[in-house]
C-alpha positions in Angstrom: 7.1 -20.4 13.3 3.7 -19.8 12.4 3.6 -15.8 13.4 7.0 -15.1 10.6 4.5 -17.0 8.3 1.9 -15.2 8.9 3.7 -11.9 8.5 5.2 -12.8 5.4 1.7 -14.1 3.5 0.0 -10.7 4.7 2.0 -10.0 1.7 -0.6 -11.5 -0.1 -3.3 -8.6 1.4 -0.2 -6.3 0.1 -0.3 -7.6 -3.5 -3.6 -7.1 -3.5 -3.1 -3.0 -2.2 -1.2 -2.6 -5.4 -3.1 -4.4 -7.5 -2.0 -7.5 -8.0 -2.6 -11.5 -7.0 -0.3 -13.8 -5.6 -0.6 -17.5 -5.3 1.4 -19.2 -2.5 2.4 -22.8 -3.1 5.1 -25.1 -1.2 8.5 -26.1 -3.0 7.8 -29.8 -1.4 10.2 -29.1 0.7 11.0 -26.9 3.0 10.1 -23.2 0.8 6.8 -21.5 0.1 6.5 -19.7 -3.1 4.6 -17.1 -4.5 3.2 -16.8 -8.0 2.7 -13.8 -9.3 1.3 -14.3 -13.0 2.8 -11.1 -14.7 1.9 -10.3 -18.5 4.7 -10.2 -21.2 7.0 -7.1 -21.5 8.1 -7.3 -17.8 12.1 -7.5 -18.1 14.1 -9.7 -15.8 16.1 -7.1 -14.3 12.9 -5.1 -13.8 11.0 -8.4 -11.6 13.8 -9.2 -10.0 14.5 -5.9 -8.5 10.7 -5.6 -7.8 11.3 -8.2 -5.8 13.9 -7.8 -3.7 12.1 -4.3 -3.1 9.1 -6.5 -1.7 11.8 -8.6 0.1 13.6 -5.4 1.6 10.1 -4.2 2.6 9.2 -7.3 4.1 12.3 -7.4 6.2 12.3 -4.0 7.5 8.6 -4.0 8.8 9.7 -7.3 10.6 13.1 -7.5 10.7 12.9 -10.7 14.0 11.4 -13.2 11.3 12.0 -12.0 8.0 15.3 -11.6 6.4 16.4 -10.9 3.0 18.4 -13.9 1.7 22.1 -13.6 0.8 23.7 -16.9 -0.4 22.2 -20.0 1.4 18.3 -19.6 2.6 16.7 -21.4 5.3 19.0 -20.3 7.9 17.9 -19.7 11.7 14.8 -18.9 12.7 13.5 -16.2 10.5 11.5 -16.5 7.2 14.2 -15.7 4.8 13.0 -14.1 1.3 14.9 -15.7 -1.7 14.6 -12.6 -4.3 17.3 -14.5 -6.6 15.5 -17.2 -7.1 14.9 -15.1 -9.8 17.7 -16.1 -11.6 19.0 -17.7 -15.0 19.6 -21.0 -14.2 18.2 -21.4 -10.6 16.0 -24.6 -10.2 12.5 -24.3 -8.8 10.3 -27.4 -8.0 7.3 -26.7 -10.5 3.8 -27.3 -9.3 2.8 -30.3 -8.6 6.4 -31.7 -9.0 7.0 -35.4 -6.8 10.0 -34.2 -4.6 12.5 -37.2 -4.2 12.3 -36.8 -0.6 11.1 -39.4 1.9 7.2 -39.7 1.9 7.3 -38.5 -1.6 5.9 -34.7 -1.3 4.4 -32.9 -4.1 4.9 -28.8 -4.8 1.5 -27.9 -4.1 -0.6 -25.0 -4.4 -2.1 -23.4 -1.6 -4.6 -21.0 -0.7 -4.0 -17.9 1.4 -6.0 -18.9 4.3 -3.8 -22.1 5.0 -1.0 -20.1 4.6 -1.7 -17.5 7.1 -2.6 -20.9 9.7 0.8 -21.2 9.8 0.8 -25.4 10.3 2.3 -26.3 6.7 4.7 -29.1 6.6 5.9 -30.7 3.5 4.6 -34.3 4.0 1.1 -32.7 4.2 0.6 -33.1 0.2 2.5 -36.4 -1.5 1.8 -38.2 -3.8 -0.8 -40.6 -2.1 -2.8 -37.6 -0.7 -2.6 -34.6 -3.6 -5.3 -36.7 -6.3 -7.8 -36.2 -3.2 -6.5 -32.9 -2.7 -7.3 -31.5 -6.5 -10.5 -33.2 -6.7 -11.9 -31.7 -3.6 -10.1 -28.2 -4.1 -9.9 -28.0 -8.0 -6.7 -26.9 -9.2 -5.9 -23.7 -7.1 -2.4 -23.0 -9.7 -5.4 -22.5 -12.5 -5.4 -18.7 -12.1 -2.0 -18.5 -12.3 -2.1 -19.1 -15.9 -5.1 -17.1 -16.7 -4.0 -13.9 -17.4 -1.2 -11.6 -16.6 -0.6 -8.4 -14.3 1.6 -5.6 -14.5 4.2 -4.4 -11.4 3.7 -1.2 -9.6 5.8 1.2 -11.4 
């Protein structure tokens, strides 16, 4: 469903509106993340909010692919947001994590323009193809831990 994609990692050109960066990266699986690097003094209750607002957002400008996630995600054909992954206790593939999955996919970052191609599949990046990968690309999740940013208030 390359057009909900597509719609959903404008959000990216959105981050950047209120002044912040996003990095998209896949779960290894079926999910896409996105990174936003935030400095210290950003409460949980405050991020998570944030973004379920982004999520709500999201859904209402384009509310035939993107839904807001309540209980399981991945269901049907929209792009569901999953606002609580930002949660104690909730796992989340780190980058560059080996998935035990068939074909042994790796969480991988991504850049914005393969996003917004919309032909990402998990067994894209594993763990015979992702060396390659970082030595030709470098490694995009580097900015991530650069430097934080602070939400829109």
């Amino acid at each position: 469903m390359p057009g909900a994609i597509q719609a959903l990692f404008a959000q990216g050109e959105e981050l950047g509106r209120v002044g912040l960066r996003g990095y998209p990266n896949t779960s290894g699986g079926r999910g896409l993340h996105v990174y936003v690097p935030l400095a210290a003094g950003h409460g949980f209750g405050q991020v998570r909010a944030w973004v379920k607002g982004v999520a709500e957002q999201l859904a209402t400008a384009h509310p035939e692919r993107i839904a807001v996630a309540h209980g399981a995600t991945h269901r049907g054909q929209q792009v569901t947001v999953g606002h609580a992954q930002n949660s104690i206790g909730r796992n989340t593939a780190g980058v560059y994590t080996l998935r035990a999955r068939p074909g042994a996919p790796v969480s991988t970052p991504l850049t914005w323009q393969e996003t917004e191609a919309g032909k990402i599949r998990p067994d894209d990046w594993t763990l015979r193809t992702i060396p390659h990968r970082v030595m030709q690309m470098g490694d995009l999740f580097a900015p991530v831990l650069q430097g934080g940013q602070s939400l829109p208030k």
